[in-house]
Jmol script that loads the backbone (N, CA, C; Angstrom):
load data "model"
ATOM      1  N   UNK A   1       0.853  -1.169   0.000  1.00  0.00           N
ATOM      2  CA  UNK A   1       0.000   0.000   0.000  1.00  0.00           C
ATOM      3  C   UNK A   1       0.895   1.225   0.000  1.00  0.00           C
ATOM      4  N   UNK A   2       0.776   1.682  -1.072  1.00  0.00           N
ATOM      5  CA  UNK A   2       1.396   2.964  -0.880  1.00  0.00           C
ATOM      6  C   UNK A   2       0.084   4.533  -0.315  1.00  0.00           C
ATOM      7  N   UNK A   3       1.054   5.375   0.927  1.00  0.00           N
ATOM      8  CA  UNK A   3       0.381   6.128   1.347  1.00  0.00           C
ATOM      9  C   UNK A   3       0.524   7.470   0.904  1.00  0.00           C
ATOM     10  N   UNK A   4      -0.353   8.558   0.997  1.00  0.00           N
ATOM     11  CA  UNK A   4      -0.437   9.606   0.896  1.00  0.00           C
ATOM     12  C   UNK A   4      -1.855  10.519   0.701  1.00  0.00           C
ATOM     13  N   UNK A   5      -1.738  12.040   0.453  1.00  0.00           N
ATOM     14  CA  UNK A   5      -3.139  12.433   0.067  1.00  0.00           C
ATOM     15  C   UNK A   5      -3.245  12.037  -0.930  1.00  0.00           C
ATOM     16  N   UNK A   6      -5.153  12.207  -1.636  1.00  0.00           N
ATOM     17  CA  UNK A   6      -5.410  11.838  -2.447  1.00  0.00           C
ATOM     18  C   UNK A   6      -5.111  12.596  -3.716  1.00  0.00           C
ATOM     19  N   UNK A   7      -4.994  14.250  -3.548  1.00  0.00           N
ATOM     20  CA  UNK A   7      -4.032  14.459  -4.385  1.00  0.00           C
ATOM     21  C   UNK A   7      -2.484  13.876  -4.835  1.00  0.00           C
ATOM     22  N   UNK A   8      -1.581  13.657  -3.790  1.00  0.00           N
ATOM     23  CA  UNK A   8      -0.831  12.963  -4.308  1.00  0.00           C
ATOM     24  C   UNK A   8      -0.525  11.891  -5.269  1.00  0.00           C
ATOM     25  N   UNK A   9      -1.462  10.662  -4.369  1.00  0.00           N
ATOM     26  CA  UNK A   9      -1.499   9.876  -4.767  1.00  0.00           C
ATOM     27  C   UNK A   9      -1.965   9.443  -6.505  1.00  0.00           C
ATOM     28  N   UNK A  10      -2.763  10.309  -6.657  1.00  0.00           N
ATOM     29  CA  UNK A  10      -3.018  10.458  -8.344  1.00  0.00           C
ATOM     30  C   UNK A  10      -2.464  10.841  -9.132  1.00  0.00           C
ATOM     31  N   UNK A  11      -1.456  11.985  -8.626  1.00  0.00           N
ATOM     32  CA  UNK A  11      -0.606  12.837  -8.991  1.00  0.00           C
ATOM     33  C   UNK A  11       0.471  11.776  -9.724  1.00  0.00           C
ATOM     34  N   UNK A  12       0.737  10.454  -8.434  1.00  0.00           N
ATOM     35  CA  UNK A  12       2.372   9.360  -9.258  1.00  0.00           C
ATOM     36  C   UNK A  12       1.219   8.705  -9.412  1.00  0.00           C
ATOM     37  N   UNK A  13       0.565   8.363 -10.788  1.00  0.00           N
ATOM     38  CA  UNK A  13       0.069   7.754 -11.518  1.00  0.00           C
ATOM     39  C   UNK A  13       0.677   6.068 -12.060  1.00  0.00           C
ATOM     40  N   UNK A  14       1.705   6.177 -11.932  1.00  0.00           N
ATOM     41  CA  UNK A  14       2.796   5.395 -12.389  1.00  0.00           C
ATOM     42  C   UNK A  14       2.814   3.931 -11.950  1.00  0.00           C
ATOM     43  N   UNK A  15       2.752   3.139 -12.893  1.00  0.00           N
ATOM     44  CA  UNK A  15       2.894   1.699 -11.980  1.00  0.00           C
ATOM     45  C   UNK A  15       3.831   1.148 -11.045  1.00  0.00           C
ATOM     46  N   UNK A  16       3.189   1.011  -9.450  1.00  0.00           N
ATOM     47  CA  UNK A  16       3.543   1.297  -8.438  1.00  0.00           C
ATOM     48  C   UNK A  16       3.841  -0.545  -7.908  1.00  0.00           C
ATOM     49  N   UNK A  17       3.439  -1.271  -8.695  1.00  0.00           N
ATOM     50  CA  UNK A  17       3.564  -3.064  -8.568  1.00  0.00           C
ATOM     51  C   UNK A  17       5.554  -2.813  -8.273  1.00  0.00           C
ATOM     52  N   UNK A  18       5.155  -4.349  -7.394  1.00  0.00           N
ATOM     53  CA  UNK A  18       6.382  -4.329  -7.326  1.00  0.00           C
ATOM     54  C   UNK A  18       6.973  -6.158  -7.222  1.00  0.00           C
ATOM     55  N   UNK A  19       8.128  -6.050  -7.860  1.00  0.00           N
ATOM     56  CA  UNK A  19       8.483  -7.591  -8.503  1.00  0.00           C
ATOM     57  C   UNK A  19       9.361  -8.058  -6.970  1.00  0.00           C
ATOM     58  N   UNK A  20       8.719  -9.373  -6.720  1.00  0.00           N
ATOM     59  CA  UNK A  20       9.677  -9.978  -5.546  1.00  0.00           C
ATOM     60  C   UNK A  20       9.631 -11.718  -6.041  1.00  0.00           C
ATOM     61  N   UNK A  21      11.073 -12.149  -6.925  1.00  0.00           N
ATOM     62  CA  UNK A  21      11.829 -13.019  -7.162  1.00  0.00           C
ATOM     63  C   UNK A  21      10.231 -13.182  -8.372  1.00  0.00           C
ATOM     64  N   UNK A  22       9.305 -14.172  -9.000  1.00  0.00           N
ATOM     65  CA  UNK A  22       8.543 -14.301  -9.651  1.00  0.00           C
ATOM     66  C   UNK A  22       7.252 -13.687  -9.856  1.00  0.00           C
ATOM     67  N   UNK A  23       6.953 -13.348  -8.852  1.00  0.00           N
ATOM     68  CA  UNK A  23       5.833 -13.280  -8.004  1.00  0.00           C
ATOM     69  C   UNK A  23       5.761 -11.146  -8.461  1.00  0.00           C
ATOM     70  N   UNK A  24       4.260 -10.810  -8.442  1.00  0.00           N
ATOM     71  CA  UNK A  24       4.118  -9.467  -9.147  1.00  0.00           C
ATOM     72  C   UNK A  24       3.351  -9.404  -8.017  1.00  0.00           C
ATOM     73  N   UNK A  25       3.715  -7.871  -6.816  1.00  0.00           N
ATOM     74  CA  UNK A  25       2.341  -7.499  -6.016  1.00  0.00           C
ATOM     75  C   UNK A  25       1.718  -6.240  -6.250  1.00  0.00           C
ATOM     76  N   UNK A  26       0.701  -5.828  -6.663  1.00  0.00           N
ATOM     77  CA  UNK A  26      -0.053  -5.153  -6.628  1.00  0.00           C
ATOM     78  C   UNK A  26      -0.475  -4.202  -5.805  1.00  0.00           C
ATOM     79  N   UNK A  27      -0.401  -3.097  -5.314  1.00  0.00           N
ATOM     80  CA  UNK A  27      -0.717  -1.984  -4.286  1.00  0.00           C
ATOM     81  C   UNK A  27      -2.457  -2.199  -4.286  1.00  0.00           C
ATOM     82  N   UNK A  28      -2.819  -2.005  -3.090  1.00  0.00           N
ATOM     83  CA  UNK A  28      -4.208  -1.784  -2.835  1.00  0.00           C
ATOM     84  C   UNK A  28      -4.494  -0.803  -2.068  1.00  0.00           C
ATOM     85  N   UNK A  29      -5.888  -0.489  -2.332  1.00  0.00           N
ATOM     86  CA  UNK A  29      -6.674   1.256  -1.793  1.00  0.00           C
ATOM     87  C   UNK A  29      -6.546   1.022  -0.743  1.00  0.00           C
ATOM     88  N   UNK A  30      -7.220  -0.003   0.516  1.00  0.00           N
ATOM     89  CA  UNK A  30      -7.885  -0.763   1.553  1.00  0.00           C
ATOM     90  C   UNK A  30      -7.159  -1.461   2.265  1.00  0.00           C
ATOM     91  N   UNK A  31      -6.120  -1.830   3.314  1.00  0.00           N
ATOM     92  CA  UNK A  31      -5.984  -3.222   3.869  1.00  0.00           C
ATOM     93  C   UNK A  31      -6.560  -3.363   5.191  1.00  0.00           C
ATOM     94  N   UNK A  32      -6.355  -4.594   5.714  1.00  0.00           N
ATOM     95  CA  UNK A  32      -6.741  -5.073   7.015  1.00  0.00           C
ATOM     96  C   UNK A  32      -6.150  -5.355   8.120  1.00  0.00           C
ATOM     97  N   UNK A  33      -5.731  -4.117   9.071  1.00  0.00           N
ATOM     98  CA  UNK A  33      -4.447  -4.874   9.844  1.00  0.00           C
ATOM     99  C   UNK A  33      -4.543  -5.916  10.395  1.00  0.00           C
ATOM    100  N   UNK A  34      -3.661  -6.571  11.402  1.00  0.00           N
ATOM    101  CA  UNK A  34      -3.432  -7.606  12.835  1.00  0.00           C
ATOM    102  C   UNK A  34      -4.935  -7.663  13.697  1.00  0.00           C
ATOM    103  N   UNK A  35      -5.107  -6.605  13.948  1.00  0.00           N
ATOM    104  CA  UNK A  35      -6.534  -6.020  14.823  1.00  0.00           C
ATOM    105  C   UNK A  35      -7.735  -6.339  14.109  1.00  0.00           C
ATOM    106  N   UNK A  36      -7.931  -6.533  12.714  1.00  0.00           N
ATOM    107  CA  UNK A  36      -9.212  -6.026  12.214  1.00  0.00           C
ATOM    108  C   UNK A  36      -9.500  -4.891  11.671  1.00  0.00           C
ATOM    109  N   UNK A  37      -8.999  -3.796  11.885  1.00  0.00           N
ATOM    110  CA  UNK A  37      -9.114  -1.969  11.009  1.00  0.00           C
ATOM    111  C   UNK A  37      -8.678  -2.127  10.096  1.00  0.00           C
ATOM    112  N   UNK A  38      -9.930  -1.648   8.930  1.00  0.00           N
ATOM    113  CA  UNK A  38      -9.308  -1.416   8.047  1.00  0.00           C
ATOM    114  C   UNK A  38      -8.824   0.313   7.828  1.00  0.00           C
ATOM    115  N   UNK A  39      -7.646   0.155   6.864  1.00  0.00           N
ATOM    116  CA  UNK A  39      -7.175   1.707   6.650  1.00  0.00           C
ATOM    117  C   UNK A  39      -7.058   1.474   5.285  1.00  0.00           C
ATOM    118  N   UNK A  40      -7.183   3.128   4.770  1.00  0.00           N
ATOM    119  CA  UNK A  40      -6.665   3.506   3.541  1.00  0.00           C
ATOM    120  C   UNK A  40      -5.632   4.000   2.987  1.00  0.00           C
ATOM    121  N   UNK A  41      -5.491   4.503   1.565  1.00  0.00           N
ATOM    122  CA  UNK A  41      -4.070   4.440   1.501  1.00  0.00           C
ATOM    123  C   UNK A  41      -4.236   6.319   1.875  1.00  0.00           C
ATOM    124  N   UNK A  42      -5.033   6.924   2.010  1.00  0.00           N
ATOM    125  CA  UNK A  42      -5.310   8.260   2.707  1.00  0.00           C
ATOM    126  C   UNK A  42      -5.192   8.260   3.938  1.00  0.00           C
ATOM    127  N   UNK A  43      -4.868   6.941   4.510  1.00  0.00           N
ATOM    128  CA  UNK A  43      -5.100   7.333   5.935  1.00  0.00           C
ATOM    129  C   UNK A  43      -6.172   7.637   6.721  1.00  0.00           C
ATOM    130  N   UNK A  44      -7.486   7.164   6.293  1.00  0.00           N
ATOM    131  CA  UNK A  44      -8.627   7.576   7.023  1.00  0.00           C
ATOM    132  C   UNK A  44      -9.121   5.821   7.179  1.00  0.00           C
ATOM    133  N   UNK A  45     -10.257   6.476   8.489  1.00  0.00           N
ATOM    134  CA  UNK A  45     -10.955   5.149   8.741  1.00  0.00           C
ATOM    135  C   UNK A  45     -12.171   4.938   8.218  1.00  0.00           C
ATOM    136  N   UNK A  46     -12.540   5.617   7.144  1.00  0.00           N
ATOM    137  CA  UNK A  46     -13.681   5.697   6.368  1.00  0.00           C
ATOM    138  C   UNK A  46     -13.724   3.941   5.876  1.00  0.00           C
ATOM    139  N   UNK A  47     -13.172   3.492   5.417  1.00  0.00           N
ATOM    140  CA  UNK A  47     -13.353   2.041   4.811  1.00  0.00           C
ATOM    141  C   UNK A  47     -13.499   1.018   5.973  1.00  0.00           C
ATOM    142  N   UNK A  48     -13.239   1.433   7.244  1.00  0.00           N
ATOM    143  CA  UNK A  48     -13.729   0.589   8.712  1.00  0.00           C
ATOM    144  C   UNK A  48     -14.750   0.914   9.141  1.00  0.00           C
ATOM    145  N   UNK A  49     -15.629   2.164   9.167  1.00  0.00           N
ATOM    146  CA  UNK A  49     -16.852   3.221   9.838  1.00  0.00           C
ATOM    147  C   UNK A  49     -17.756   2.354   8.862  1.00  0.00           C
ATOM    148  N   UNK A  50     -17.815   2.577   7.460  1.00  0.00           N
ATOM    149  CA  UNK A  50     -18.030   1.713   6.352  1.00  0.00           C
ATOM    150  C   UNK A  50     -18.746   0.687   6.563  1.00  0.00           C
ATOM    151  N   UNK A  51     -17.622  -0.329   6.889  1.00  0.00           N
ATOM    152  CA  UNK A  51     -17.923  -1.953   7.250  1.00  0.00           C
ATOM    153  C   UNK A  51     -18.300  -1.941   8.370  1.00  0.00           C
ATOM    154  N   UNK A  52     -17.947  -1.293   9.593  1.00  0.00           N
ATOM    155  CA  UNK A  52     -18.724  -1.292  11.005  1.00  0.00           C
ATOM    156  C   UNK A  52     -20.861  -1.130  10.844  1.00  0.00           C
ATOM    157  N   UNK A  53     -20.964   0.147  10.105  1.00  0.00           N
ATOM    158  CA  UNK A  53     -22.017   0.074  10.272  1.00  0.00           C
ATOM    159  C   UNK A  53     -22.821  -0.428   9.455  1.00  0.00           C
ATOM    160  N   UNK A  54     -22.379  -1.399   8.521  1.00  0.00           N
ATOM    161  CA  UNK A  54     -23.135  -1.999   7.742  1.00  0.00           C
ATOM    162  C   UNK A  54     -23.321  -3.571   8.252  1.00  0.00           C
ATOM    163  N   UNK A  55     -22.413  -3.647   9.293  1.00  0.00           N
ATOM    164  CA  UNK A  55     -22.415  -4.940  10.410  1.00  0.00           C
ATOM    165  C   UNK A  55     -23.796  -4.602  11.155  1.00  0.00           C
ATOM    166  N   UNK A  56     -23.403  -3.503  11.839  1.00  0.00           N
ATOM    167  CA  UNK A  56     -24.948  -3.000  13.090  1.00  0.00           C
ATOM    168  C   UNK A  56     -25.655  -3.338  12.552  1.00  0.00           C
ATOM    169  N   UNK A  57     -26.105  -2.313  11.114  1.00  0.00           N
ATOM    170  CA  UNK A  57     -27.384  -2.710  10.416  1.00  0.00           C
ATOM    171  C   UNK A  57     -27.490  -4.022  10.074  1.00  0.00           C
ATOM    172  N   UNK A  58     -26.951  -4.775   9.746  1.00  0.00           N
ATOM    173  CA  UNK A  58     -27.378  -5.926   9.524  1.00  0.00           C
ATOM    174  C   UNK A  58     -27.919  -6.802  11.094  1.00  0.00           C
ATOM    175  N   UNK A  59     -27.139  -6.574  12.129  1.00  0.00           N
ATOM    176  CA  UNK A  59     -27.504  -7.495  13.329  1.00  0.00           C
ATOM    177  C   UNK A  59     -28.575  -6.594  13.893  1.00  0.00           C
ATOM    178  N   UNK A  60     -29.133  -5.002  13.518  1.00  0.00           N
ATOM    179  CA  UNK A  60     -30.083  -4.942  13.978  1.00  0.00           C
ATOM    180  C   UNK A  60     -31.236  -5.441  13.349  1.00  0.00           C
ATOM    181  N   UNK A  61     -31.155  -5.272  11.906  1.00  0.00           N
ATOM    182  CA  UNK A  61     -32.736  -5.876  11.063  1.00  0.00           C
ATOM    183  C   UNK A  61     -32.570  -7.629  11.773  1.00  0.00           C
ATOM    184  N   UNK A  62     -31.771  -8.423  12.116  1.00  0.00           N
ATOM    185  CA  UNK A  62     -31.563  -9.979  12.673  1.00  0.00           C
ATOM    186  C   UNK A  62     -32.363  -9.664  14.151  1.00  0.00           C
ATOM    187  N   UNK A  63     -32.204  -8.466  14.616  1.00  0.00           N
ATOM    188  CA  UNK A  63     -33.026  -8.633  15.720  1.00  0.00           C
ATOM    189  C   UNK A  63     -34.674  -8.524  15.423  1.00  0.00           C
ATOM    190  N   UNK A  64     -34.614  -7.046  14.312  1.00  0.00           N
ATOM    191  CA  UNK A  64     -35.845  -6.995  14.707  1.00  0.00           C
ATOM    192  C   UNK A  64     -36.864  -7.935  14.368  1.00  0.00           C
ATOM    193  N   UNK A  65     -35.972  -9.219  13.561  1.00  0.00           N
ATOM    194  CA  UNK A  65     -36.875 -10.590  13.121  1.00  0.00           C
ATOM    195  C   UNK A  65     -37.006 -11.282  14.213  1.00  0.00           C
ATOM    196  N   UNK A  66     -36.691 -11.351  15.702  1.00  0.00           N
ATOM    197  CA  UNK A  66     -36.618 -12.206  16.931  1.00  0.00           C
ATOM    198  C   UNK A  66     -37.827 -11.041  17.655  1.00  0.00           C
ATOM    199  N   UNK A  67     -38.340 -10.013  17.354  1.00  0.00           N
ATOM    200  CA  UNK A  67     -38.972  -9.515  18.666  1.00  0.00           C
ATOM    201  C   UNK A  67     -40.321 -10.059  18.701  1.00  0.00           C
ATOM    202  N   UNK A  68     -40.591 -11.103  17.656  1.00  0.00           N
ATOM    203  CA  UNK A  68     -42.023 -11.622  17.927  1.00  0.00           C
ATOM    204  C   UNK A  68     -41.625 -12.501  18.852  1.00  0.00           C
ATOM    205  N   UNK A  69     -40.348 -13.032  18.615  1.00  0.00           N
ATOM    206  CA  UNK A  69     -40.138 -14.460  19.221  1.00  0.00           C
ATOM    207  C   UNK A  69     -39.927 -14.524  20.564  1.00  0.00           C
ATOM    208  N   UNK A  70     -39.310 -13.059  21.026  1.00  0.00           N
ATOM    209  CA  UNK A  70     -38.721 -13.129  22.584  1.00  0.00           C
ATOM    210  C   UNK A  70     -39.121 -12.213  23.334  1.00  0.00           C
ATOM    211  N   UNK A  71     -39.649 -12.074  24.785  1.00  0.00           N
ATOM    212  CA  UNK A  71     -39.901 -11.269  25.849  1.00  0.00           C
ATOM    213  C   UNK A  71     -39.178  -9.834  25.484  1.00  0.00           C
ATOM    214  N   UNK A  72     -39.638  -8.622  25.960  1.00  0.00           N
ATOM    215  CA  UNK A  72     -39.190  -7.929  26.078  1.00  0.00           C
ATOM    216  C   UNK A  72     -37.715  -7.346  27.063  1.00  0.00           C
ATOM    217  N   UNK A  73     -37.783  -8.043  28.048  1.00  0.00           N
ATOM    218  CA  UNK A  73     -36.640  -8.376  28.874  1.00  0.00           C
ATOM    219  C   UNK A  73     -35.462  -8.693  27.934  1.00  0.00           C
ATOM    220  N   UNK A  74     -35.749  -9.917  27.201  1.00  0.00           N
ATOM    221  CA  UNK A  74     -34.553 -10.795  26.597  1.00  0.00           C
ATOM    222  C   UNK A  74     -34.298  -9.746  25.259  1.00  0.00           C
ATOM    223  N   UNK A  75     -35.455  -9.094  24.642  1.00  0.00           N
ATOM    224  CA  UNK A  75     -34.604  -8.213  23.562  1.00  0.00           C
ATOM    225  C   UNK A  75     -33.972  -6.965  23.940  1.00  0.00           C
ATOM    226  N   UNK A  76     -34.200  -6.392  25.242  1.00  0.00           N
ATOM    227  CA  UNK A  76     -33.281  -6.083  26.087  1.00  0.00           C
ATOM    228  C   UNK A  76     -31.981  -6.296  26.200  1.00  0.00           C
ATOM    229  N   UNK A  77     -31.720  -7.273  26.624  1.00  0.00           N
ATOM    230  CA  UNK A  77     -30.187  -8.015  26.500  1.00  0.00           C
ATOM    231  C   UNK A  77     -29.478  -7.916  25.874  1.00  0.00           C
ATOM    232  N   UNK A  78     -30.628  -8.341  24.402  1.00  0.00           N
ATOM    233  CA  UNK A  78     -29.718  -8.614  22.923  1.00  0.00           C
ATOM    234  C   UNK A  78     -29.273  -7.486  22.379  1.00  0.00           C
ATOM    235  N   UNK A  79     -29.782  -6.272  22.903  1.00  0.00           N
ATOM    236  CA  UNK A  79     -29.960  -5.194  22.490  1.00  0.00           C
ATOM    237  C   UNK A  79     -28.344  -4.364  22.894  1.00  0.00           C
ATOM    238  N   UNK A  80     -28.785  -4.490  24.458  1.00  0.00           N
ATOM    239  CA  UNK A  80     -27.171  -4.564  24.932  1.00  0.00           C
ATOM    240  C   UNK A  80     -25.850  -5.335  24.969  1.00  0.00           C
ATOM    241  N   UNK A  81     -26.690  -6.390  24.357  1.00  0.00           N
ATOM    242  CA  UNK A  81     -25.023  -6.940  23.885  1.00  0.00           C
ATOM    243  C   UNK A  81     -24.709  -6.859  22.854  1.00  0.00           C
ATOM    244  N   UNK A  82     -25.185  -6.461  22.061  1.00  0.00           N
ATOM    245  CA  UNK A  82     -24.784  -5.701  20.327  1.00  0.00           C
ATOM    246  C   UNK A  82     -24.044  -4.143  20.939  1.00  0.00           C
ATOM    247  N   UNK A  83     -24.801  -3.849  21.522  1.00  0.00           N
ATOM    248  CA  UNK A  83     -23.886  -2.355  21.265  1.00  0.00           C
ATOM    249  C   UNK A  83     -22.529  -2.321  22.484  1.00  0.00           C
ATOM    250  N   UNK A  84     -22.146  -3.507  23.422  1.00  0.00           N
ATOM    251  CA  UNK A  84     -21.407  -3.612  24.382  1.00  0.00           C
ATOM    252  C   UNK A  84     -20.206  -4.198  23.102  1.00  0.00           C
TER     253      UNK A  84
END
end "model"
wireframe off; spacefill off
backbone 0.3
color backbone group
């Protein structure tokens, strides 16, 4: 991943691959560290905020298919253990 602003970065246009013994790697916008975050090659956490809340939304519409099924107490819970 090569970093910088996004002006920059458009600016060296230039093919940025790089040769190690056969093998050709490719620079990417996005990676995924050790932790799980993803970052960009801008340096922002826009591509993690991204994928975070498109997780919530998804485990909240999964709940709101259980509130026929469970007490109000228990969607309680579930409620707080999604956002804990």
């Amino acid at each position: 991943m090569w970093f910088g602003s996004r002006a920059a970065l458009q600016k060296s246009s230039a093919d940025r691959s790089l040769a190690v013994d056969s093998v050709v790697i490719h620079p990417v916008d996005v990676v995924r560290d050790l932790g799980g975050v993803l970052v960009s090659s801008e340096l922002t956490m826009k591509p993690h905020i991204n994928k975070l809340v498109s997780t919530c939304f998804y485990h909240i519409r999964r709940l709101r298919q259980l509130k026929h099924h469970v007490n109000r107490d228990v969607m309680k819970q579930l409620v707080s253990a999604l956002i804990y």
